[in-house]
MDTraj code that builds the backbone (N, CA, C; nanometers):
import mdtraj as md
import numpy as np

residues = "UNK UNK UNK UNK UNK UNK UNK UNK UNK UNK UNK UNK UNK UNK UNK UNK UNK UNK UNK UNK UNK UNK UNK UNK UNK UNK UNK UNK UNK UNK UNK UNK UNK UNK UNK UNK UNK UNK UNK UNK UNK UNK UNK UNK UNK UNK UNK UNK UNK UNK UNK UNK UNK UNK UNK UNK UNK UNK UNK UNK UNK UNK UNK UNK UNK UNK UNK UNK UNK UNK UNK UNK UNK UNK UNK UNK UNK".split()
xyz = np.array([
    [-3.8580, -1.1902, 1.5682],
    [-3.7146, -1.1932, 1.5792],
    [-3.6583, -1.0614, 1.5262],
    [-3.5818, -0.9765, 1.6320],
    [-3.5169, -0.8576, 1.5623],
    [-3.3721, -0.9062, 1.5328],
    [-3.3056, -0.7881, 1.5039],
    [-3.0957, -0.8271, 1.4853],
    [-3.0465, -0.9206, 1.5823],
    [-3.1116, -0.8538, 1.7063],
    [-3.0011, -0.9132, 1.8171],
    [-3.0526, -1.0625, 1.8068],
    [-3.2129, -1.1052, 1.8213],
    [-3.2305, -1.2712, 1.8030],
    [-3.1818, -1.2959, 1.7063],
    [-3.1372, -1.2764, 1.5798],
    [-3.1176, -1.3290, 1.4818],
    [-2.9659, -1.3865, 1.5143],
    [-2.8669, -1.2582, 1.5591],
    [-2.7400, -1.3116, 1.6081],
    [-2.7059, -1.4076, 1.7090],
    [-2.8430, -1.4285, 1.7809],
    [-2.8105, -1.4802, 1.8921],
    [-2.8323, -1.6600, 1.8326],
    [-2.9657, -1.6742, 1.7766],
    [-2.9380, -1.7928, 1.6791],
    [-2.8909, -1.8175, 1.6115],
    [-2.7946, -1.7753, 1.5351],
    [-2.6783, -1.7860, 1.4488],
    [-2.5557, -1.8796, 1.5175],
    [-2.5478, -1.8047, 1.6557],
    [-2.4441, -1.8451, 1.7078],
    [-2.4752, -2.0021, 1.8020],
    [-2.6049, -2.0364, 1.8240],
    [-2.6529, -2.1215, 1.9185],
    [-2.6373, -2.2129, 1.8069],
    [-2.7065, -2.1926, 1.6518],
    [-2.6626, -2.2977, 1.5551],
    [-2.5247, -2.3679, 1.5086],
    [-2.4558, -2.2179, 1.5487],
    [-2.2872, -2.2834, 1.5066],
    [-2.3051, -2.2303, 1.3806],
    [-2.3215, -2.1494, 1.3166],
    [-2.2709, -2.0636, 1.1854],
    [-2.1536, -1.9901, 1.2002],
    [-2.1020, -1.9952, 1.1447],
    [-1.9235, -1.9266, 1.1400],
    [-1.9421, -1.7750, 1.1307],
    [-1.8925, -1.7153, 1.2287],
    [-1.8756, -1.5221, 1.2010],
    [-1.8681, -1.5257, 1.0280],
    [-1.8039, -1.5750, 0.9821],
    [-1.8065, -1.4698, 0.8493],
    [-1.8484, -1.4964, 0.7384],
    [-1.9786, -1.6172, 0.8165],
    [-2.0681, -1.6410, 0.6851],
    [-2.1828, -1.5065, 0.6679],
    [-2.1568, -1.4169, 0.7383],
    [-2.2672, -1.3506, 0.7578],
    [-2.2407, -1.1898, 0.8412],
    [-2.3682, -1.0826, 0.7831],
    [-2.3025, -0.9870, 0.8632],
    [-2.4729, -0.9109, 0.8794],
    [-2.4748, -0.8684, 1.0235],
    [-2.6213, -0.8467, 1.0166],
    [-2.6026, -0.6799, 1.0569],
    [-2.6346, -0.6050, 0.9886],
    [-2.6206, -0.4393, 1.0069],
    [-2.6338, -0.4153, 1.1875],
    [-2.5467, -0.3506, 1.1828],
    [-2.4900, -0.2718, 1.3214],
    [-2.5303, -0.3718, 1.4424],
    [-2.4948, -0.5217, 1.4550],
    [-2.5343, -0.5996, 1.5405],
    [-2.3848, -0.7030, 1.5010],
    [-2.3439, -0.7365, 1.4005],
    [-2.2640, -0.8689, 1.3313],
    [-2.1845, -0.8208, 1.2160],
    [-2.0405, -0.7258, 1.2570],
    [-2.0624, -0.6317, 1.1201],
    [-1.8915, -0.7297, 1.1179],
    [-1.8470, -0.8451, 1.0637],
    [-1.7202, -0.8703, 1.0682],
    [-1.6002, -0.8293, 1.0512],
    [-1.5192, -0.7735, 1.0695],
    [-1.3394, -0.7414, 1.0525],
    [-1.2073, -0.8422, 1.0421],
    [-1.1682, -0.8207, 0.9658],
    [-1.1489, -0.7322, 0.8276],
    [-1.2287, -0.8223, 0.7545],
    [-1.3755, -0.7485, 0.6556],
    [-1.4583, -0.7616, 0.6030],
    [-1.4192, -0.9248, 0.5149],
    [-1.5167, -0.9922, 0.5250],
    [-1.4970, -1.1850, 0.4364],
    [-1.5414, -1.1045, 0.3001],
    [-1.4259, -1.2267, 0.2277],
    [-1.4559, -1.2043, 0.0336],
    [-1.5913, -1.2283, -0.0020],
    [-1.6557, -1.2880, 0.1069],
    [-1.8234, -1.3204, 0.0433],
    [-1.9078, -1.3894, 0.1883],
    [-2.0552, -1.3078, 0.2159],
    [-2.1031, -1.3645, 0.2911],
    [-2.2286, -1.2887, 0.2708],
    [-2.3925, -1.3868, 0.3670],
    [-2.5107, -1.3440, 0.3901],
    [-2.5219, -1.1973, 0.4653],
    [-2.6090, -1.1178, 0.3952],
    [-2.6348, -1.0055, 0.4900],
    [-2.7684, -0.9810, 0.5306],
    [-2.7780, -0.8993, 0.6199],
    [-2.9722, -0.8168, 0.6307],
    [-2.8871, -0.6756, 0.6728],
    [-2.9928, -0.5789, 0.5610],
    [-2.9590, -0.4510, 0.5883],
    [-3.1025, -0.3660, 0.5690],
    [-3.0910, -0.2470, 0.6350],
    [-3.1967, -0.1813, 0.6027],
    [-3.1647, -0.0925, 0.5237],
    [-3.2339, -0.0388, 0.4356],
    [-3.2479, 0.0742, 0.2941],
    [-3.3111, 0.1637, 0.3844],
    [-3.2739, 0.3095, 0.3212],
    [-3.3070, 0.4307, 0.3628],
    [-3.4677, 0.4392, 0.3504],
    [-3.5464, 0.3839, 0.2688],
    [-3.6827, 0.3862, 0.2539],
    [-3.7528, 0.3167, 0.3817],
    [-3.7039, 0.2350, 0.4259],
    [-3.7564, 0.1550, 0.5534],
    [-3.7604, 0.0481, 0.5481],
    [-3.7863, 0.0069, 0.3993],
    [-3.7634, -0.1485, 0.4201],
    [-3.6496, -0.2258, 0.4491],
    [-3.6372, -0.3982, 0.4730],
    [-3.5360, -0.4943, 0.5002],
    [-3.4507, -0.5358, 0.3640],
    [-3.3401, -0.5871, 0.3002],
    [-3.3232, -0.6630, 0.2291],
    [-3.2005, -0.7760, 0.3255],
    [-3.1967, -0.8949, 0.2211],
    [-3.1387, -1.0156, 0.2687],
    [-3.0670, -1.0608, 0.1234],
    [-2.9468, -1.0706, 0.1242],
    [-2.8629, -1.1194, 0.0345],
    [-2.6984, -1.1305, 0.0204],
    [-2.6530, -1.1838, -0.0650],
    [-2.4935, -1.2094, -0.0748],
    [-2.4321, -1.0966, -0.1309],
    [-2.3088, -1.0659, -0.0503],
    [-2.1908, -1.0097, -0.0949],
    [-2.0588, -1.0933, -0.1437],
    [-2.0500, -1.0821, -0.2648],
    [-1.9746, -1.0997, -0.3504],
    [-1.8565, -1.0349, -0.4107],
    [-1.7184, -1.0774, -0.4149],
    [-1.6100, -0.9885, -0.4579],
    [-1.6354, -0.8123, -0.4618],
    [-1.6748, -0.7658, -0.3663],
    [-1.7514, -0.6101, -0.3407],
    [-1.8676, -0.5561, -0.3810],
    [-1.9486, -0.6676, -0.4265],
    [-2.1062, -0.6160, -0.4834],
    [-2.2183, -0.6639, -0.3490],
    [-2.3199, -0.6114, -0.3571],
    [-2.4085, -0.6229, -0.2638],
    [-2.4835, -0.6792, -0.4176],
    [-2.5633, -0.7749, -0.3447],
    [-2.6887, -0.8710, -0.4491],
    [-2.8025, -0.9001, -0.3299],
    [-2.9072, -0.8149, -0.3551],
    [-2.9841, -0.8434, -0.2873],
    [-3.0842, -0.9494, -0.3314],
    [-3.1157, -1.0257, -0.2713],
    [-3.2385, -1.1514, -0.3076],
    [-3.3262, -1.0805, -0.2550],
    [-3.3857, -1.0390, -0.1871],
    [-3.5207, -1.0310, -0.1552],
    [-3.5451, -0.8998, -0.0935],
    [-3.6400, -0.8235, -0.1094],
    [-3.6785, -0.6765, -0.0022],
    [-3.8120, -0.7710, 0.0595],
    [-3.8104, -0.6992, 0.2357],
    [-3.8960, -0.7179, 0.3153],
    [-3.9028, -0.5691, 0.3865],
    [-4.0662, -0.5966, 0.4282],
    [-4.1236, -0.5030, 0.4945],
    [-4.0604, -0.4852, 0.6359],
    [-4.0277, -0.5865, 0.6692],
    [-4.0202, -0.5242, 0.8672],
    [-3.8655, -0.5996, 0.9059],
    [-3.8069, -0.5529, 0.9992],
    [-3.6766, -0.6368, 1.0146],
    [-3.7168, -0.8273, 1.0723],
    [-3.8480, -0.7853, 1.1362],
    [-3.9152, -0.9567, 1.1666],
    [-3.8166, -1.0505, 1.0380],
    [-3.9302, -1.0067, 0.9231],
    [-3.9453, -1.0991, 0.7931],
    [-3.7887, -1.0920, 0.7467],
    [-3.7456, -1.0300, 0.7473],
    [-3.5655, -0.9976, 0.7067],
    [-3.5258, -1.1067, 0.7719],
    [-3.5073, -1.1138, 0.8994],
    [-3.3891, -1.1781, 1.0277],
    [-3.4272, -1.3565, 0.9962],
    [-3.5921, -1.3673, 0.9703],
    [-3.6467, -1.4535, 0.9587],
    [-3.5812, -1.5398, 0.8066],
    [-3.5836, -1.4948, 0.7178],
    [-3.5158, -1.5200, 0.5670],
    [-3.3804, -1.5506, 0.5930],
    [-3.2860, -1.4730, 0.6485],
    [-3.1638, -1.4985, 0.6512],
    [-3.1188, -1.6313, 0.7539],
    [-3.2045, -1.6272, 0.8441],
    [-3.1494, -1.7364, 0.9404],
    [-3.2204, -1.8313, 0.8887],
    [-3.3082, -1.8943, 0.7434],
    [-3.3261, -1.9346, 0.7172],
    [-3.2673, -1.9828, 0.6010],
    [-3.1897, -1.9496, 0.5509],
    [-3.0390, -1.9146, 0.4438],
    [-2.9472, -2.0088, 0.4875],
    [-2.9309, -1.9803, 0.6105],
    [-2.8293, -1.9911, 0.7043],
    [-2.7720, -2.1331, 0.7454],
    [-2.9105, -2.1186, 0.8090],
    [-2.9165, -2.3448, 0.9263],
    [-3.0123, -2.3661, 0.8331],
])
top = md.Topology()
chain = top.add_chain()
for i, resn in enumerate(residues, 1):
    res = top.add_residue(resn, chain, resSeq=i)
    for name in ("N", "CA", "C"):
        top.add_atom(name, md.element.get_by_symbol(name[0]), res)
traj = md.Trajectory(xyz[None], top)
């Protein structure tokens, strides 16, 4: 599963746009006070976690966007 499957099951589940924002695929406007993300870090790896009143909190680093998309839509439904 890359970004785009991940968005695409998100939406087949019925998860609300702004529980969630998946880098340059699901990026919401005007940004929610708090929701799930997957982003990639400049090093290469994935992370998956909550944004909170303007903090990024990452729960978890992953190796490949697979294992990322996989965690979050598992967060999720």
């Amino acid at each position: 599963m890359d970004r785009h499957g991940l968005r695409s099951a998100l939406i087949a589940a019925g998860v609300p746009d702004g529980y969630y924002r998946v880098e340059g695929v699901h990026e919401p406007v005007p940004t929610p006070p708090d929701f799930l993300f997957v982003r990639q870090e400049p090093d290469g790896t994935w992370e998956t976690g909550a944004y909170e009143r303007g903090v990024y909190d990452a729960f978890a680093r992953h190796p490949d966007e697979e294992s990322a998309c996989r965690h979050l839509l598992h967060l999720l439904v």
